[in-house]
C-alpha positions as CSV (number, residue, x, y, z in Angstrom):
1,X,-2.3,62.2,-104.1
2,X,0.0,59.8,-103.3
3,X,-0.6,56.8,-101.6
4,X,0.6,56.9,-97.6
5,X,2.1,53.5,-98.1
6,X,4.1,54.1,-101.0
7,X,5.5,56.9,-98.9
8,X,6.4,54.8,-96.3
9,X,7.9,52.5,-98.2
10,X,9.7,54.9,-100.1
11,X,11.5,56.9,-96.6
12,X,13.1,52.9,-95.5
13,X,15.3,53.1,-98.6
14,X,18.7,53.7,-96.5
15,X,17.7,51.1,-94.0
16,X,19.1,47.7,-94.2
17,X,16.0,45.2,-96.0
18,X,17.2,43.1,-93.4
19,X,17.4,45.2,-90.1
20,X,14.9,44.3,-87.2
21,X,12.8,47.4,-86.1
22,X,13.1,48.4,-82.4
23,X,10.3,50.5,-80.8
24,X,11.4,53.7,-80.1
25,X,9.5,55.3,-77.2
26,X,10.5,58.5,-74.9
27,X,9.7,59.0,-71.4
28,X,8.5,62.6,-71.2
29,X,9.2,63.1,-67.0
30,X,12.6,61.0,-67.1
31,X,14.1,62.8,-70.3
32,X,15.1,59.9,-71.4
33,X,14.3,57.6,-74.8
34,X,13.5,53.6,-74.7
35,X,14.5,51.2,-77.2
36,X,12.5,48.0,-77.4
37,X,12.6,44.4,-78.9
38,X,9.5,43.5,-80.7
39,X,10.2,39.8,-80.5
40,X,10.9,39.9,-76.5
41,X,9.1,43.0,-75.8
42,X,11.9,44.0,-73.7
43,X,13.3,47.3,-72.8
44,X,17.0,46.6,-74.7
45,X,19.1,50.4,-73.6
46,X,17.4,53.7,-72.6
47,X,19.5,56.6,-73.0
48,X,19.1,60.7,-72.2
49,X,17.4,63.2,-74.1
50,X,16.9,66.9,-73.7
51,X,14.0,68.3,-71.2
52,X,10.3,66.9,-71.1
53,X,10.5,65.1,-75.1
54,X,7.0,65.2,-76.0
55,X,7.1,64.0,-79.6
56,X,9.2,62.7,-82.1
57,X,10.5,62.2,-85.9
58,X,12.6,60.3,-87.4
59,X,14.7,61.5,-90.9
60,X,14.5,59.1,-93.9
61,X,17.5,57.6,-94.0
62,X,16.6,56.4,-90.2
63,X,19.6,57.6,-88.7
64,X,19.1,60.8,-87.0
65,X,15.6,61.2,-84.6
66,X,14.1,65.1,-83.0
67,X,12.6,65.0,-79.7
68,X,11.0,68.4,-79.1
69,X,11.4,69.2,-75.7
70,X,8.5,71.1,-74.1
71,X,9.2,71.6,-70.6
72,X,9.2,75.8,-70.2
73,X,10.5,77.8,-71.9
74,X,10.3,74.8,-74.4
75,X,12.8,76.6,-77.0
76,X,14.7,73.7,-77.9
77,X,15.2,70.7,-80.4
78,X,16.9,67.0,-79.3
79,X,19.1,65.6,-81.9
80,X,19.8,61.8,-81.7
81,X,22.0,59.7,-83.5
82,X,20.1,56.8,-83.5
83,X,22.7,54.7,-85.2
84,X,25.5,55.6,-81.9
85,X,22.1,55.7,-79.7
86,X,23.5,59.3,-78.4
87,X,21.9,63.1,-77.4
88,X,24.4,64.5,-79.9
89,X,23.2,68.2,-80.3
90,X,20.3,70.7,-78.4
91,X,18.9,73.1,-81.6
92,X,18.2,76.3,-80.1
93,X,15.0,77.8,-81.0
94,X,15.2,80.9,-79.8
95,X,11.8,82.8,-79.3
96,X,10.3,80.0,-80.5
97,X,8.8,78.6,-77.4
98,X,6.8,75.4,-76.1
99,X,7.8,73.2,-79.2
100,X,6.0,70.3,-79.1
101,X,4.7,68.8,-82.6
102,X,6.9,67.2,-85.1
103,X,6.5,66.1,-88.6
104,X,9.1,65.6,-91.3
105,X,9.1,66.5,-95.2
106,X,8.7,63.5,-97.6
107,X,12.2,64.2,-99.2
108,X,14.1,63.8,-95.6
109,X,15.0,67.9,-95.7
110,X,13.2,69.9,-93.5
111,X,11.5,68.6,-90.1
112,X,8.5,70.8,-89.0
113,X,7.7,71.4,-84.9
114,X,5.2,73.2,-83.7
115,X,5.7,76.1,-81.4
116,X,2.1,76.4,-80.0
117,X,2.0,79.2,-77.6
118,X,4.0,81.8,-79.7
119,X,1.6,80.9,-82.9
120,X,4.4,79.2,-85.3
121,X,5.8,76.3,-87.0
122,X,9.5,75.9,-87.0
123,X,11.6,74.9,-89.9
124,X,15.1,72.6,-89.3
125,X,17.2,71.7,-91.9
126,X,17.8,68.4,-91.8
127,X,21.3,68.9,-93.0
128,X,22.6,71.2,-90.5
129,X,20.3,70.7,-87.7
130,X,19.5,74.7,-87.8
131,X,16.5,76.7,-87.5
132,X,15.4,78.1,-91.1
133,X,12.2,80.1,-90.6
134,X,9.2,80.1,-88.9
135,X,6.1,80.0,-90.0
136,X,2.8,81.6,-88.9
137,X,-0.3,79.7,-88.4
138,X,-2.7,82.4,-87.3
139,X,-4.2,80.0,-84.9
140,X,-4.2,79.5,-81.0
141,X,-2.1,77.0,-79.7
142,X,-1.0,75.4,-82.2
143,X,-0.1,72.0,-80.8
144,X,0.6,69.3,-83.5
145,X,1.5,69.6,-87.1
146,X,1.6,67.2,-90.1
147,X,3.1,67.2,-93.9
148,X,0.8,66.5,-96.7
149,X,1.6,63.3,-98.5
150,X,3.0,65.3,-101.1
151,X,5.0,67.6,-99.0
152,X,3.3,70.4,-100.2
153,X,1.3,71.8,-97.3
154,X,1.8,71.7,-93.5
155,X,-1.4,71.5,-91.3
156,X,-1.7,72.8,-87.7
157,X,-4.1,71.6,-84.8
158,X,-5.3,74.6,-83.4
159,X,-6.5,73.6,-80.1
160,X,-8.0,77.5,-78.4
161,X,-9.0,78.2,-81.8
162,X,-10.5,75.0,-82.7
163,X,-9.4,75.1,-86.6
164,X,-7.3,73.3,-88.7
165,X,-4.6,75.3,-90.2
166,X,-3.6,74.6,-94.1
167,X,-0.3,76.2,-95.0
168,X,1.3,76.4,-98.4
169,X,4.8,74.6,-97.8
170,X,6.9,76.4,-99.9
171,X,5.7,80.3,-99.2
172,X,4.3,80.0,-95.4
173,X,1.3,81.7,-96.7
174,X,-2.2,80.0,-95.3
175,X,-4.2,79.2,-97.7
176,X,-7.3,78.1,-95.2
177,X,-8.0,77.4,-91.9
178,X,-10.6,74.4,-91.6
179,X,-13.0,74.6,-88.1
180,X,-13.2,71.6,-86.0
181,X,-14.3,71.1,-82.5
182,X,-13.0,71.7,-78.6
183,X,-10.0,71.0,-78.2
184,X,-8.3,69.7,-81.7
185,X,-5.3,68.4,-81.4
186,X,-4.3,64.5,-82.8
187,X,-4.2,64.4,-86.7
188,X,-3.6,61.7,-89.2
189,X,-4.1,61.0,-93.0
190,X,-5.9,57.9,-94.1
191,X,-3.7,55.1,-95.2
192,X,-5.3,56.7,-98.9
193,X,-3.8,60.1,-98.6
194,X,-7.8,60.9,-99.1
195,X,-9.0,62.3,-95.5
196,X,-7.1,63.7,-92.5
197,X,-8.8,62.9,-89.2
198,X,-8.3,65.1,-86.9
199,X,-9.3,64.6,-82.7
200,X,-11.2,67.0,-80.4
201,X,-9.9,65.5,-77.5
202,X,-12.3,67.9,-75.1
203,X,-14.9,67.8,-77.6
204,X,-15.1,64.4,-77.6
205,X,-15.6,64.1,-81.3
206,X,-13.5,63.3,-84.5
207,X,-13.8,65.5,-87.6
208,X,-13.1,64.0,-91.0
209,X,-11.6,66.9,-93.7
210,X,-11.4,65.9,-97.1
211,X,-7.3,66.0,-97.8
212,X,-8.1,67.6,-101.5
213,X,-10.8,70.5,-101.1
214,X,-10.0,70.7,-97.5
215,X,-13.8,71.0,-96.5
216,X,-14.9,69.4,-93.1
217,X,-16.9,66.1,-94.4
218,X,-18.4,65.5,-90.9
219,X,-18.0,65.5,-87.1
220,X,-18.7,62.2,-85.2
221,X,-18.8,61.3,-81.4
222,X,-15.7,59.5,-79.9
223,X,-16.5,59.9,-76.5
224,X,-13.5,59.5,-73.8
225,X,-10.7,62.5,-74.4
226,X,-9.2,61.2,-78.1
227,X,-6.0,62.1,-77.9
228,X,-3.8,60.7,-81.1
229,X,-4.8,58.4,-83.3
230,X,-3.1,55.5,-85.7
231,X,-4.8,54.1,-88.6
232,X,-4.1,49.9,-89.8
233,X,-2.2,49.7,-92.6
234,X,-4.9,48.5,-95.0
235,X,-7.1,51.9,-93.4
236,X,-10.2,50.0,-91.9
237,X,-9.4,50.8,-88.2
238,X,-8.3,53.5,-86.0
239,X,-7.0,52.6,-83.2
240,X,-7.2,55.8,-80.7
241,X,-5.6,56.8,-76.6
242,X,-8.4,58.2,-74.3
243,X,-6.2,60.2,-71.9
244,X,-8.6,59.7,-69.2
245,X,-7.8,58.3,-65.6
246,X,-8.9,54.8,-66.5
247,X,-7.0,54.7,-70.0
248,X,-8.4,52.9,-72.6
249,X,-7.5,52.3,-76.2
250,X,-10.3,52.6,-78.3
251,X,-10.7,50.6,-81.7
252,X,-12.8,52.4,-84.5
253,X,-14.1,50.6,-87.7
254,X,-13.6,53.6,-90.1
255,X,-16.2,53.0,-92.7
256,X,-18.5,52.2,-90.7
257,X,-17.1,55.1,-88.1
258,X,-18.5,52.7,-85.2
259,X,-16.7,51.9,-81.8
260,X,-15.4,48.1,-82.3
261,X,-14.1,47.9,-78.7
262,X,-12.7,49.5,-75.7
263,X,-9.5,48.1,-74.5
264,X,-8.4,49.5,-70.8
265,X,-4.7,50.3,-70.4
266,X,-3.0,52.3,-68.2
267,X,-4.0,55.4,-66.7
268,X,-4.2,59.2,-69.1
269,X,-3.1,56.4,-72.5
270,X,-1.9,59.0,-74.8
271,X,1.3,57.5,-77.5
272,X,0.4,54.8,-80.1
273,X,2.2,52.8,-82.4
274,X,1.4,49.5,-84.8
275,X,3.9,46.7,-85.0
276,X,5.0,46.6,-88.6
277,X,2.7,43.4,-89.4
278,X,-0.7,45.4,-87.5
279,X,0.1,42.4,-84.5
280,X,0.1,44.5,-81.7
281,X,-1.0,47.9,-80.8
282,X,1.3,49.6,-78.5
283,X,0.2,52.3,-76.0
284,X,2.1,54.2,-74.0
285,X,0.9,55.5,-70.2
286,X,1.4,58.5,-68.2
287,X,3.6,58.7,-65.7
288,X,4.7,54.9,-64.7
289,X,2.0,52.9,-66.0
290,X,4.2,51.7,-68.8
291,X,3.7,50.8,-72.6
292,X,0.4,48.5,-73.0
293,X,0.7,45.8,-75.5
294,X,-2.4,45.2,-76.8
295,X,-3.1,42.0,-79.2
296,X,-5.3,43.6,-82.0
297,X,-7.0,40.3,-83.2
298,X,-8.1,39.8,-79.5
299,X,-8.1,43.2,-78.0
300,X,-6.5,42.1,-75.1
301,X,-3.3,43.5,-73.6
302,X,-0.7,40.8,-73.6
303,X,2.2,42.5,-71.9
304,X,2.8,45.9,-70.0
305,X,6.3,47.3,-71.0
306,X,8.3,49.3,-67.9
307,X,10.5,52.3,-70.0
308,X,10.4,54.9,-67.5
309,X,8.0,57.9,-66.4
310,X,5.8,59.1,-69.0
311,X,6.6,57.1,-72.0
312,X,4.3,59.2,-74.6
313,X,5.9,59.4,-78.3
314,X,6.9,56.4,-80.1
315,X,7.9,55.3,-83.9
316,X,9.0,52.1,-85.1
317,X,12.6,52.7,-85.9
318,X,14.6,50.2,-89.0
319,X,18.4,50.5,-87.8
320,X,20.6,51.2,-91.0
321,X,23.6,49.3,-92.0
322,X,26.5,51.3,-90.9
């Protein structure tokens, strides 16, 4: 399987080798998305979005971004032209409703959102910015999805069901669906492309699945609502939201799979991000208690960062040349 860091490397080919990243964050209750310096850590333009933009993905070449928008009925897709900074386009999904995950294929084509409540995964052409097909995932609320490394599989986070779906790509058949614990819902692969992780955010437990055979390895306590997760670039932390009233961000050694620290942040912390040199941990609050910036060599928050009510999904963003 490919190495995740190959891959990443691979997707910043059509951005300039000498752009500054911004952060890219969007404020779920203002419908809006924040653009941030990661030298100042200042808010530098915020612009609209469609309804409620719950989480993001950005294409290859770094010039176009979806925001699904969830607010009900939730049927449709934000396209941004990141290099104008502009709403250019609402994708209509149709009967597609309450889409919320994103994910986007290795090769820049296709983008992937969930559409939890009706059961599906919808397809965009990255090309035309149309709906292709959805795709079943026979479970219950299906609230986030991912692309295997090697962009052959989509998996689902079935939170009612409590399962992991594991779809064949190409054919929309399931090949499996993997059981987890209450509430599963945040998913990543290891920096290794050899385990995904994915969260039980009521169960208050993590299950590792093995990214080849696609058997559950083992379930482990992470107390405190785990919500999404980021792993460090060289894979020996996870740095995880608790989207409790106190907020915290909690900082995991993954081979030992102990708890390293507890960092408070804002209230219900739910979106994470790494600066590109694994600096900073950025965290983003409900409602207006901002983006934490937390230090991870002393896991302490050095800044709070204003964007706007309910900043939640963020991605480092490499502007192109023009």
């Amino acid at each position: 399987m490919p190495c995740l860091m190959t891959l990443v490397a691979a997707i910043l080919v059509g951005a300039s080798e000498t752009a500054e990243p911004l952060l890219a964050v969007a404020n779920k209750h203002d419908n809006t998305l924040s653009f941030i310096d990661l030298t100042t850590l200042d808010v530098v333009e915020t612009i609209p979005t469609g309804p409620n933009p719950h989480e993001m993905v950005i294409t290859p070449d770094q010039r176009i971004m979806y925001l699904s928008n969830y607010a009900p009925p939730g049927n449709t897709i934000s396209v941004i032209d990141l290099v104008q900074r502009k709403h250019i386009k609402q994708i209509a999904t149709g009967d597609y409703t309450r889409i919320h995950g994103a994910a986007m294929a290795p090769d820049g084509k296709h983008a992937y959102f969930t559409a939890g409540q009706t059961g599906f995964v919808v397809e965009v052409d990255t090309a035309t910015h149309e709906v292709t097909r959805g795709i079943p995932t026979h479970g219950a609320i299906s609230h986030m999805v991912l692309v295997s490394p090697d962009g052959k599989r989509l998996y689902t986070a079935n939170i009612t069901s409590e399962n992991v779906s594991v779809i064949d790509r190409a054919s929309g058949e399931l090949l499996t669906q993997i059981p987890c614990g209450p509430g599963v819902e945040g998913m990543a692969f290891t920096p290794d492309g050899t385990q995904l992780w994915a969260l039980n955010q009521t169960g208050g437990s993590i299950t590792i699945l093995d990214a080849a055979t696609h058997a559950p390895l083992e379930t482990f306590a992470c107390p405190g609502m785990p919500v999404r997760i980021h792993f460090s670039a060289d894979g020996t932390r996870a740095y995880i939201p608790g989207w409790v009233e106190e907020g915290v961000l909690i900082v995991l050694d993954v081979a030992a799979r102990k708890e390293i620290a507890r960092v408070p942040v804002g209230r219900f912390a739910i979106g994470i991000e790494l600066s590109p040199d694994g600096k900073r941990a950025f965290v983003g609050c409900e409602h207006n208690d901002g983006v934490h910036v937390v230090n991870t060599g002393t896991l302490t928050v050095e800044k709070v960062i204003a964007t706007g009510n309910g900043p939640d999904p963020m991605m480092l963003w490499y502007p192109p040349e023009r």
